[in-house]
N, C-alpha and C positions, 0 to 999 in steps of 0.2 A: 674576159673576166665577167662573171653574173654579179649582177647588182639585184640585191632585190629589198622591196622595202617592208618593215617590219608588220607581223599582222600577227592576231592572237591564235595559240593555237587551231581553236577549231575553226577560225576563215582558215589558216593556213591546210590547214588537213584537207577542209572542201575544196579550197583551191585546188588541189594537190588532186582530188577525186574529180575534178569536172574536167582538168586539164586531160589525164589520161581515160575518161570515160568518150572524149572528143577524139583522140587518136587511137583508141580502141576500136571505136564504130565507124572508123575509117579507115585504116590498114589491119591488115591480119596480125592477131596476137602477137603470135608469135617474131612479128620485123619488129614490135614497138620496144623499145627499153627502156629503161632505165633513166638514160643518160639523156633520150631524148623527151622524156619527160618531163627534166631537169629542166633544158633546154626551153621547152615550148614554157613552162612556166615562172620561167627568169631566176631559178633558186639553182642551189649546185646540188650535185647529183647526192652528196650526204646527207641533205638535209630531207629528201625525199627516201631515203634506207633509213633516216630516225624516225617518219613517221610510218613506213612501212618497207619492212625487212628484205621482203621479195615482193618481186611482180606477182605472183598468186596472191599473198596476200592484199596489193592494192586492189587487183580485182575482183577478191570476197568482198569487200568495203562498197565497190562501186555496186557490184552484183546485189547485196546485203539492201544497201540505201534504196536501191531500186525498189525492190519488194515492200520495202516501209511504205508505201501507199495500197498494198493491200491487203496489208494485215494477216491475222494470222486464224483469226475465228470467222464463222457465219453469221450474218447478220439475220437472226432467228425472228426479229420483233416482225418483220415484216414478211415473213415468211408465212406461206397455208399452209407447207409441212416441211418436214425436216428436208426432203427430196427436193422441194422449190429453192430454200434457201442455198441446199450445196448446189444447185444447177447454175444457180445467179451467181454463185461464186465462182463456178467452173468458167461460164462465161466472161466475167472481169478476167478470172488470170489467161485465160487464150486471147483476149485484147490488148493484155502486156505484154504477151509473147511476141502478137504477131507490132507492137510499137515499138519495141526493144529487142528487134529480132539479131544485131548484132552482137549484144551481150548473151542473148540465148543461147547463140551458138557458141560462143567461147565457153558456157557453166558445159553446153556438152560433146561439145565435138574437138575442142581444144587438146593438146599439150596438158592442161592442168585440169581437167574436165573433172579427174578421178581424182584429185586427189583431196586430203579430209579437210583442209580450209575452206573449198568452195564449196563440196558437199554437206558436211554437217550442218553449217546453218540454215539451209534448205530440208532436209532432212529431218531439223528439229521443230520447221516453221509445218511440215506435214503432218508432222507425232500431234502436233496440238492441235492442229484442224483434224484431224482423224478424233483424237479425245474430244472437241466441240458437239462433232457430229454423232457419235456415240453416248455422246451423256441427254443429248437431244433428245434422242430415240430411243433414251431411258435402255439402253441394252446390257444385258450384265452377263455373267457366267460364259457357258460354253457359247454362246451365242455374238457375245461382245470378243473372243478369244479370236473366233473365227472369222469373225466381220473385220476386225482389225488390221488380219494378216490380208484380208481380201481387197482393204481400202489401200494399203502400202502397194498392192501388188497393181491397184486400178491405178495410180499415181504415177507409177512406171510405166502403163500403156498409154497413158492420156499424154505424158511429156514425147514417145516415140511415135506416136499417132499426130501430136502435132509439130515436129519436125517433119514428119511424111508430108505433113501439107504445106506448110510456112516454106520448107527448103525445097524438098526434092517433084512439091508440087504433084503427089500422086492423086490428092483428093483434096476440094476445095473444104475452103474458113467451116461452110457450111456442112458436110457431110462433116468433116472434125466434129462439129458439137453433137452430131445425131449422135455420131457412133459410141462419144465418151460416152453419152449418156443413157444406150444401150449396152453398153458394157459393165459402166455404173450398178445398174437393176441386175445384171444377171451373175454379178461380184458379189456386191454390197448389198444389195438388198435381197442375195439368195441366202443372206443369212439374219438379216434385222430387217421387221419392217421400215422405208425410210418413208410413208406416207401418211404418216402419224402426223400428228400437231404437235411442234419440239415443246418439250418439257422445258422450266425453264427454274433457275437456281432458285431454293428459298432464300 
């Protein structure tokens, strides 16, 4: 019989997000359930399907919380140009990648990799870094059209460029960053200058 003692929603939810973010980053996705979740957290296994329906969903939640440390914008103030600030950003998020490389692999090589729980809010957290860095660089019309679709598309190579390296180890930490970042210029900035000084909201 589980005993467990009472706690407020949102401890109970984190509890509930650190228990299975521990047995995540230690067995494969796919062995962990449900019930053992319950288990390691002393609640029954209902009370963890009221706070989250399915296992994808718990692990949008955990995936989601992780990413809260680093934001969704560029940090412009300290930036010489629009091109420094997204580099410094690109570099944080390849440092979360390669800290959290057990969660990395589950948002992409998993069972639920594809599916729109764990992608869209990832997804939405890129829409608005793509708008940051576009409003920066002041870019509008067909120019902002095309940089757009070019920034989505550099996003996609920088996340399989750094699996090549974190996983299958084709190229180190370091060529990763050269390369996003010749990729970046010959994407993104073949269609918006990004070495401007970012414009910034009135």
């Amino acid at each position: 019989m589980v005993t467990s003692y009472r706690m407020s929603p949102t401890a109970r939810r984190g509890q509930l997000l650190d228990t299975a973010q521990q047995l995540f980053t230690s067995e494969p996705f796919e062995d962990v359930s449900m019930s053992q979740i319950a288990t390691r957290a002393g609640v029954t296994r209902a009370l963890v399907y009221h706070y989250f329906p399915t296992k994808a969903e718990l692990f949008a939640a955990i995936w989601s919380r992780s990413h809260d440390t680093l934001g969704a914008t560029v940090d412009f103030d300290r930036a010489g140009t629009v091109r420094d600030g997204l580099v410094s950003t690109l570099a944080a998020h390849l440092d979360f990648y390669e800290r959290h490389l057990p969660l990395v692999l589950i948002a992409n090589r998993s069972s639920i990799a594809a599916t729109p729980v764990v992608r869209e809010p990832l997804d939405a957290t890129f829409a608005t870094l793509c708008t940051a860095v576009l409003d920066a660089a002041s870019a509008s019309g067909t120019e902002r059209r095309l940089a757009q679709t070019a920034f989505l598309g550099w996003i996609g190579f920088v996340r399989e460029a750094t699996l090549a390296s974190l996983v299958d180890n084709t190229i180190t930490p370091a060529e990763n960053l050269d390369m996003c970042v010749t990729a970046l210029d010959a994407t993104v900035g073949a269609h918006v200058d990004l070495r401007v000084v970012p414009a910034h909201p009135r």
